[in-house]
VOKEVO-822768 format. One record per residue (C-alpha): x, y, z. Coordinates in pm, 1 decimal. Layout:
BEGIN
        x        y        z
        X        Y        Z
...
This chain:
BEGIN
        x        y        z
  -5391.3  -6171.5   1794.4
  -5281.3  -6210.1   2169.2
  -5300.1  -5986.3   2450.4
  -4911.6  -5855.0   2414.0
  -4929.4  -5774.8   2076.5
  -5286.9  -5629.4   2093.9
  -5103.0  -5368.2   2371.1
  -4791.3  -5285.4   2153.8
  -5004.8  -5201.3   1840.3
  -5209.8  -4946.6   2140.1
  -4865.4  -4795.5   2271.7
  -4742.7  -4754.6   1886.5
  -5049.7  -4588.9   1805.9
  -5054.4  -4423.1   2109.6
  -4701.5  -4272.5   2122.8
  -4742.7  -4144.7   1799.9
  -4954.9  -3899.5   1972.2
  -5131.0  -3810.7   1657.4
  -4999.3  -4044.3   1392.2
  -5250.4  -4132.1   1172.1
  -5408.7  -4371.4   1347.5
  -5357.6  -4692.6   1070.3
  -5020.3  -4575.2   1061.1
  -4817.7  -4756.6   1323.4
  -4491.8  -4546.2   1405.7
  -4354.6  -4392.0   1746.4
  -4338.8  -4049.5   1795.6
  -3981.3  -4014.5   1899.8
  -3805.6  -4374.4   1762.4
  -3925.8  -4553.0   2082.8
  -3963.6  -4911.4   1941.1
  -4042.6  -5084.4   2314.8
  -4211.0  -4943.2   2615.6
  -4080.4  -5052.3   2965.2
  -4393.5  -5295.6   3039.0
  -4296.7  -5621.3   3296.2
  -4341.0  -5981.9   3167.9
  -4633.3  -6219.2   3310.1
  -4725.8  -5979.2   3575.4
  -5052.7  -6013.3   3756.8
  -5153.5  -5749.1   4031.1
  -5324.2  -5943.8   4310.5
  -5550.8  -5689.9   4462.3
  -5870.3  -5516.5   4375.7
  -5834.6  -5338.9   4049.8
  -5816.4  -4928.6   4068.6
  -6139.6  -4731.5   3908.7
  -6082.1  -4539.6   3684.1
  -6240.7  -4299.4   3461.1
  -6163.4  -4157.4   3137.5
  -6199.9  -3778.0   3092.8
  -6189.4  -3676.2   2728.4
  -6059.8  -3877.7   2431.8
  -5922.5  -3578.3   2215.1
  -5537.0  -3638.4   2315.5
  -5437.3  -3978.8   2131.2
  -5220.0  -4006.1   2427.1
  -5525.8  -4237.2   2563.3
  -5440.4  -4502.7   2319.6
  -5214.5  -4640.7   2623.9
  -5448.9  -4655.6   2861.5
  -5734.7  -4796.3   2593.6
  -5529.4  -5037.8   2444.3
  -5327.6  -5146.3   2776.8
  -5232.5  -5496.2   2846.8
  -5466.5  -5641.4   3110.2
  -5304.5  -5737.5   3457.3
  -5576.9  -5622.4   3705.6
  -5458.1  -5330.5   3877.2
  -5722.0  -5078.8   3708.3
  -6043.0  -5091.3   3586.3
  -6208.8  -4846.6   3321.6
  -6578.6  -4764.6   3487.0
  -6629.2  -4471.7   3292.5
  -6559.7  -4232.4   2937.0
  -6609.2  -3908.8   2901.7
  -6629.7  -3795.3   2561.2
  -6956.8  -3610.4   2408.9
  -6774.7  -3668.4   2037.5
  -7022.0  -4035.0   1997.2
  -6837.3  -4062.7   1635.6
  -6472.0  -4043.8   1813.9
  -6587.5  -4254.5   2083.4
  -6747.4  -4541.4   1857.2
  -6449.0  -4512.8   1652.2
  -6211.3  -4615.2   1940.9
  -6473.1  -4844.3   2050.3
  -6467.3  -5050.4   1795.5
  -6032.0  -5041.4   1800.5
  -6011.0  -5066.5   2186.6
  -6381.1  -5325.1   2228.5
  -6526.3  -5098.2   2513.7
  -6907.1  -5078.2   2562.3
  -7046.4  -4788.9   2474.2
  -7259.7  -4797.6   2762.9
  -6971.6  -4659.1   2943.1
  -6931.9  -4350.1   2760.9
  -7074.1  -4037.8   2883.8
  -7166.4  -3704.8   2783.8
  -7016.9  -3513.0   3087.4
  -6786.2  -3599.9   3363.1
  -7096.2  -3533.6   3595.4
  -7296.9  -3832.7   3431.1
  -6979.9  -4075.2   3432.6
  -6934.0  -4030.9   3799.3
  -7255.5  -4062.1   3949.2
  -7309.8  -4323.0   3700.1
  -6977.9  -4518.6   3763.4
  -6829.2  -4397.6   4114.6
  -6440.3  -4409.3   4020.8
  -6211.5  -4373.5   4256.6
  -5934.0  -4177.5   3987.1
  -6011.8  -4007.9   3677.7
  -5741.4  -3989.1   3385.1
  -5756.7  -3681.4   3196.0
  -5700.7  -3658.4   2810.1
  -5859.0  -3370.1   2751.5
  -5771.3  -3051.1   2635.8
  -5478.6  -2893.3   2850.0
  -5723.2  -2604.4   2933.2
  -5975.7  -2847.5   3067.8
  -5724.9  -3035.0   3344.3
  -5883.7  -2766.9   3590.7
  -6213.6  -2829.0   3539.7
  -6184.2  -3176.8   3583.6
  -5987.2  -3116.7   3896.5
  -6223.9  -2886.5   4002.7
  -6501.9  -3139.8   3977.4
  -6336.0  -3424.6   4106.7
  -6146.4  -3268.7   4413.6
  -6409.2  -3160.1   4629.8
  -6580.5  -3557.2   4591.3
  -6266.9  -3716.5   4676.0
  -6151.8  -3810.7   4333.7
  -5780.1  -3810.2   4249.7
  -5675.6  -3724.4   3909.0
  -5366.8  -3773.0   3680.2
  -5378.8  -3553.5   3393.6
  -5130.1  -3551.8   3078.6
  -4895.0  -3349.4   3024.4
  -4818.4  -3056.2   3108.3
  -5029.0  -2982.2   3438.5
  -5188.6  -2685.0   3295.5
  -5232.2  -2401.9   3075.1
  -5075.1  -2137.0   3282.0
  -4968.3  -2035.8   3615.7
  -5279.1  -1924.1   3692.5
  -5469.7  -2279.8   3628.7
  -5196.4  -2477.8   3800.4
  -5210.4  -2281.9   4125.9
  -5582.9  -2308.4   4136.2
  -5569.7  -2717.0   4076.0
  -5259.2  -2744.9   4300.8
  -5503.1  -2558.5   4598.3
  -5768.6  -2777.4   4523.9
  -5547.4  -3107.7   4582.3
  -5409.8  -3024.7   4863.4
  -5724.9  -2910.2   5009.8
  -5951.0  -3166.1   4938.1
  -5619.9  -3443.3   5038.6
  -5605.4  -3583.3   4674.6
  -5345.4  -3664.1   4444.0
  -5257.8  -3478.2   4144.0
  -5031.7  -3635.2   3910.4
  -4846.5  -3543.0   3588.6
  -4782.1  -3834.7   3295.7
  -4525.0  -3756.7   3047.9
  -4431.3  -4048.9   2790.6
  -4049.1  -3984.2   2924.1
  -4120.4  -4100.5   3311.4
  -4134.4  -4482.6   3186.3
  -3842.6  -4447.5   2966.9
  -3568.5  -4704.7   3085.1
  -3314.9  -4456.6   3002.4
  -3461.2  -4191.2   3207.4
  -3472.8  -4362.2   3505.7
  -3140.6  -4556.7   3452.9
  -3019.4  -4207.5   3439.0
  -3152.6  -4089.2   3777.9
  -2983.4  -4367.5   3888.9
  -2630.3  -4322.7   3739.7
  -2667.0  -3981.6   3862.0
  -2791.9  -4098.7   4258.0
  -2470.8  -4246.6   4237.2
  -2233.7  -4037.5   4184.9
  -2080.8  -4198.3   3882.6
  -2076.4  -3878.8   3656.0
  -2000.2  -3643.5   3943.3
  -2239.5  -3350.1   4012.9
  -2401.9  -3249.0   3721.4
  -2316.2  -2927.0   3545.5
  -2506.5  -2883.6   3224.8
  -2822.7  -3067.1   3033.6
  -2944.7  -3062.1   2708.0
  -3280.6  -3167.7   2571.7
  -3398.1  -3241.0   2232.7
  -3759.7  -3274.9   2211.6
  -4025.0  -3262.6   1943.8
  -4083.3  -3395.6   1588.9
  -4131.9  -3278.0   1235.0
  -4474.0  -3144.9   1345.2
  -4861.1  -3208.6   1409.6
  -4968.1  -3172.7   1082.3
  -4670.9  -3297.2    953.3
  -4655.7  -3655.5   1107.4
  -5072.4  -3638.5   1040.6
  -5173.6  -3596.7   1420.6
  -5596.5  -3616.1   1363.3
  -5838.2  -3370.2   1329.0
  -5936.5  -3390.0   1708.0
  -5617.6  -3368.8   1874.6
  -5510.2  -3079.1   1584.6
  -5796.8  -2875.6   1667.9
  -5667.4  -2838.2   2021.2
  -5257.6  -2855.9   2009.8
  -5207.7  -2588.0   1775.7
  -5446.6  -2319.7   1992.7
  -5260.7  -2088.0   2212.6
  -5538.2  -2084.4   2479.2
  -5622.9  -2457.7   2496.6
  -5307.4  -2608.9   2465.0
  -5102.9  -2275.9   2648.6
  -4852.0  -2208.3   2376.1
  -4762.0  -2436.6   2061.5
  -4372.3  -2653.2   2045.4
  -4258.9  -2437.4   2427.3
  -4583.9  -2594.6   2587.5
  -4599.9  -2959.9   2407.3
  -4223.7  -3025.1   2429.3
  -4084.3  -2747.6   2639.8
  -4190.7  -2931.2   2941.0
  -4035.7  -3217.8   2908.9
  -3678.0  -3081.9   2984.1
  -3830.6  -2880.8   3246.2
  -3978.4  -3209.1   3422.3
  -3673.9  -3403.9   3402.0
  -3429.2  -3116.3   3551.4
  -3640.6  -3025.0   3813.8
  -3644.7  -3425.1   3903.5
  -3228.4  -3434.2   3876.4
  -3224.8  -3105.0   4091.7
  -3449.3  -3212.1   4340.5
  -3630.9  -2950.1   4315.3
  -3379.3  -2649.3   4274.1
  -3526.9  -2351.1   4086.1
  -3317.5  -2144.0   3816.5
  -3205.1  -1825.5   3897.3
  -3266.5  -1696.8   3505.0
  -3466.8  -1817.4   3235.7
  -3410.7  -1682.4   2889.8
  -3609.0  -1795.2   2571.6
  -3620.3  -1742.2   2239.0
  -3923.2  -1877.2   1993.7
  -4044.4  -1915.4   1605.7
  -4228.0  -1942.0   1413.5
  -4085.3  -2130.2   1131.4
  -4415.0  -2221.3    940.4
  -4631.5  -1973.4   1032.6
  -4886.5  -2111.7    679.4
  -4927.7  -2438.9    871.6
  -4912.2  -2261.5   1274.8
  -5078.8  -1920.0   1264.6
  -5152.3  -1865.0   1642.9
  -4871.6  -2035.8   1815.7
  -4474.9  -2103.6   1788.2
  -4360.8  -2391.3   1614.7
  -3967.8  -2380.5   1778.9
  -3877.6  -2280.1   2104.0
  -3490.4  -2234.3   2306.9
  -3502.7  -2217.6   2642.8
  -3157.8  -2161.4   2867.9
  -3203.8  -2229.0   3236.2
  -2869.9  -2114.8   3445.6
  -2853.5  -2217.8   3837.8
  -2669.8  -2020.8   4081.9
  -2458.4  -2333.2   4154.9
  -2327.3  -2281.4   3804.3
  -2581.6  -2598.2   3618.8
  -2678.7  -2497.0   3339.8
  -3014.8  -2685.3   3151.1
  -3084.3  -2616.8   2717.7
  -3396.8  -2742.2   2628.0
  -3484.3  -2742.4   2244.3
  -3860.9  -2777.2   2173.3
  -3957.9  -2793.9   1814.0
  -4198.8  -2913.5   1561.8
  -3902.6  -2873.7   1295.4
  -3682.7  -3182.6   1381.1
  -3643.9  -3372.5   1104.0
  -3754.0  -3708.5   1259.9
  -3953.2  -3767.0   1606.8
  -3685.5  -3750.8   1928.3
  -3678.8  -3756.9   2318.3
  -3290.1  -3725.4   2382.9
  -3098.1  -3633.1   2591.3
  -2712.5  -3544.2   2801.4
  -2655.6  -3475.8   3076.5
  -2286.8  -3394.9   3135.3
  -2098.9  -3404.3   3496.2
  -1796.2  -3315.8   3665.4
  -1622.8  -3653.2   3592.0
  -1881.7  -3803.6   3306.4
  -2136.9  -3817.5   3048.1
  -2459.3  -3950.2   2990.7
  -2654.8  -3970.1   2665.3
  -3027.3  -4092.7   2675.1
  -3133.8  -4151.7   2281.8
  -3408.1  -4359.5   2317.1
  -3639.6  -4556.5   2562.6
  -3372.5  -4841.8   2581.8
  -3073.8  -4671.7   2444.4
  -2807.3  -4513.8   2670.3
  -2456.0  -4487.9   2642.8
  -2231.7  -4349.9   2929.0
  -1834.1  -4277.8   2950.1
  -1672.1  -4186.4   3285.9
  -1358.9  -4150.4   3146.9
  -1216.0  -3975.3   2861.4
   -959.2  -4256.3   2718.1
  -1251.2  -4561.5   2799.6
  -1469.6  -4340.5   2554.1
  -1867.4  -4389.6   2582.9
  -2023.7  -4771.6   2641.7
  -2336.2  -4890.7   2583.4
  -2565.1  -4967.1   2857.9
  -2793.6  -5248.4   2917.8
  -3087.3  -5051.1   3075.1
  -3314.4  -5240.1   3279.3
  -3626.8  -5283.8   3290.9
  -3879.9  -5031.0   3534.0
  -3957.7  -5197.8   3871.4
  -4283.5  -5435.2   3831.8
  -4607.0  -5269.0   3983.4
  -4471.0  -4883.9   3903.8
  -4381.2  -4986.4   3518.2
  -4653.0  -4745.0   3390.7
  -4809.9  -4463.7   3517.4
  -5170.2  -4634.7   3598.2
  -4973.7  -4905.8   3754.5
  -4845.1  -4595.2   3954.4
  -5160.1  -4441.8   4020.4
  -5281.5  -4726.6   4161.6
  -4991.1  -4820.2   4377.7
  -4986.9  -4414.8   4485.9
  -5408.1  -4418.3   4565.8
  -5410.0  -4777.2   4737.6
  -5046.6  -4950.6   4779.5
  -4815.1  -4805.0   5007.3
  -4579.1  -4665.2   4738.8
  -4490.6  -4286.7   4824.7
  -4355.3  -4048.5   4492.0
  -3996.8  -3963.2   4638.2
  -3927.3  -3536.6   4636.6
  -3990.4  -3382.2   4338.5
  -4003.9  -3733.9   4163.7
  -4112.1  -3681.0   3770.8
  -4488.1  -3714.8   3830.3
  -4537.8  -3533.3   4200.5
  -4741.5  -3162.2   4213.3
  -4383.3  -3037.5   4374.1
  -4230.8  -3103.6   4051.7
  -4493.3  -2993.3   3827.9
  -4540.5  -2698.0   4029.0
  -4199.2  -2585.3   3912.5
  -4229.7  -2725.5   3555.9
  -4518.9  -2499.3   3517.9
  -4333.2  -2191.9   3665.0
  -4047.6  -2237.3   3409.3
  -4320.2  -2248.7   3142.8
  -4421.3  -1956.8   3238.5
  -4118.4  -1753.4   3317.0
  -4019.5  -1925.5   2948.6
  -4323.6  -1752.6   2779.2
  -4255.8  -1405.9   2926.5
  -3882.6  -1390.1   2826.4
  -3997.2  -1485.5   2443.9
  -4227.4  -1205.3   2449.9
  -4006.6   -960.8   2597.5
  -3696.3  -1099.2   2433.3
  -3454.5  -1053.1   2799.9
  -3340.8  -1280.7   3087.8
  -3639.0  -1330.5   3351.9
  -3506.0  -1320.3   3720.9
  -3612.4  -1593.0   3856.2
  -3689.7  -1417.1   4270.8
  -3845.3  -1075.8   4063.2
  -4050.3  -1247.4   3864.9
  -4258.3  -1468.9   4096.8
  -4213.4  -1215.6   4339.7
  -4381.0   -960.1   4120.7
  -4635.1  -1228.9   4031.7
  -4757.5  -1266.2   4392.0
């Protein structure tokens, strides 16, 4: 088996997010992964270490194509049975796997940690790591609360680290070539969005026993289908906006299989409205019936709709009707996001504003999150400038 397809079977797996794990399917229909051809990085290779193994989003980075632009120094994972397991699937020594992140890093000295971990613990790791220099790119979303991502986003910017965000959509082709499309003008100014994120759920597309334990509790995951999927629409309008905030939030969740999701929602709404009249839907559920990342994004003078990775169709004009588009692929060197965190820590690449993995945009993300959650429990419109005022 060669190198490529040994990284596609890793990104399948992967993707799935919880898939059973011989089972090789992608979560939301994504069949290819923006990943350059024959690239080589040149310099000396990032060092990384691995914080947790519990979100089968670390599958990419385990199973990633080899091109010498990171290096895994370290694991962090005191489960030895997951750890050999993935071992033997990914051929890492298991001299590199530690108990705590304290052990890894005096052992190992990386110069970035990836977190895939528990959503509660992003702010312990960035708690540890900060202070010693260590930047850190945890999964999505940045944290459990408001409360956690103020106290990691102090930390970074204290201590002069990055803190990145990686959601599966930033590498989508159709994402970016959408950011694009809409840099240019060719839709017009953008009016209203609509996201359509989840899958049939957890247990239902057989997400294992690790990651389940985790994702369906409302304290270390934040929230059930609002906090997995929810931010995913949240990320991507705050990146078209450039960083505007919305002047409401209203949201409505279920609980649609309350036998199978006790302690969290299973189906979230969320309406965003702007005061220059944009208005962003963002559907969050573990009740599609099939796994989806979609989206449209309609303008003054067009339409774009996103289905897929590498599937985008756009019309600018009524009687032309919609066209396919021939996406291309992500620029070589930022294709993924440890090809990013490298660049970010020692290129000379800068994140532009608000830019899909940045602590501006996050920042945001995680306030809409929150501002989400309180309108669900109260059932009315949050104000945007009373709520975070009030907050303060």
């Amino acid at each position: 088996m060669n190198s490529k397809t040994i990284v596609l079977l890793a990104l399948l797996i992967g993707f799935a997010s919880c898939k059973n794990e011989s089972s090789i399917k992608m979560e939301d229909n994504q069949t290819k992964i923006a990943k350059p051809e024959s690239y080589k990085y040149e310099g000396t290779p990032l060092r990384i270490g691995v914080v947790g193994l519990v979100h089968t989003h670390v599958h990419w980075i385990l199973g990633r194509e080899k091109i010498g632009d990171i290096e895994i120094v370290g694991i962090v994972e005191p489960n030895r049975k997951l750890a050999k397991k993935y071992s033997e699937q990914h051929g890492y020594s298991m001299d590199i796997v530690f108990n705590s992140i304290d052990e890894m890093v005096k052992a190992t000295n990386p110069e970035a940690v990836t977190d895939f971990g528990t959503i509660y613990g992003h702010l312990a790791t960035v708690e540890y790591c900060a202070p010693k220099g260590i930047h850190v790119m945890v999964e999505k979303p940045l944290a459990v609360n408001m409360n956690h991502a103020n106290k990691m986003i102090h930390l970074a910017k204290q201590h002069n680290i990055q803190l990145l965000t990686n959601y599966e959509t930033s590498w989508h082709k159709s994402v970016n070539e959408a950011f694009r499309v809409i840099e240019n003008n060719t839709i017009g100014t953008v009016r209203k969005v609509e996201f359509y994120t989840g899958h049939p759920g957890p247990i239902e597309i057989g997400c294992n026993p690790e990651f389940l334990e985790w994702l369906t509790d409302p304290v270390l995951n934040g929230g059930g289908a609002l906090t997995d999927f929810g931010c995913y629409g949240a990320n991507i309008a705050t990146a078209i906006s450039k960083g505007k905030t919305p002047n409401t939030v209203f949201c409505k969740t279920q609980q649609i299989k309350p036998d199978s999701y006790p302690k969290v929602e299973d189906d979230a709404t969320v309406i965003l409205n702007y005061d220059d009249g944009t208005q962003v839907v963002i559907q969050a559920s573990w009740n599609w019936p099939y796994n989806r990342k979609d989206m449209d994004i309609y303008g003054q003078t067009g339409t774009i709709r996103c289905f897929t990775n590498h599937e985008m169709d756009l019309m600018t004009k009524e009687e032309d009707g919609f066209k396919h588009i021939d996406v291309p692929e992500v620029r070589k060197g930022i294709h993924d996001p440890f090809a990013m965190l490298n660049e970010v820590i020692k290129g000379d690449y800068q994140l532009p504003a608000f830019d899909v993995s940045s602590v501006e945009n996050n920042e945001i993300v995680m306030q809409i999150l929150e501002a989400a959650k309180q309108s669900a429990m109260t059932g009315e419109v949050v104000k945007w400038d009373q709520f975070f005022k009030n907050a303060k």
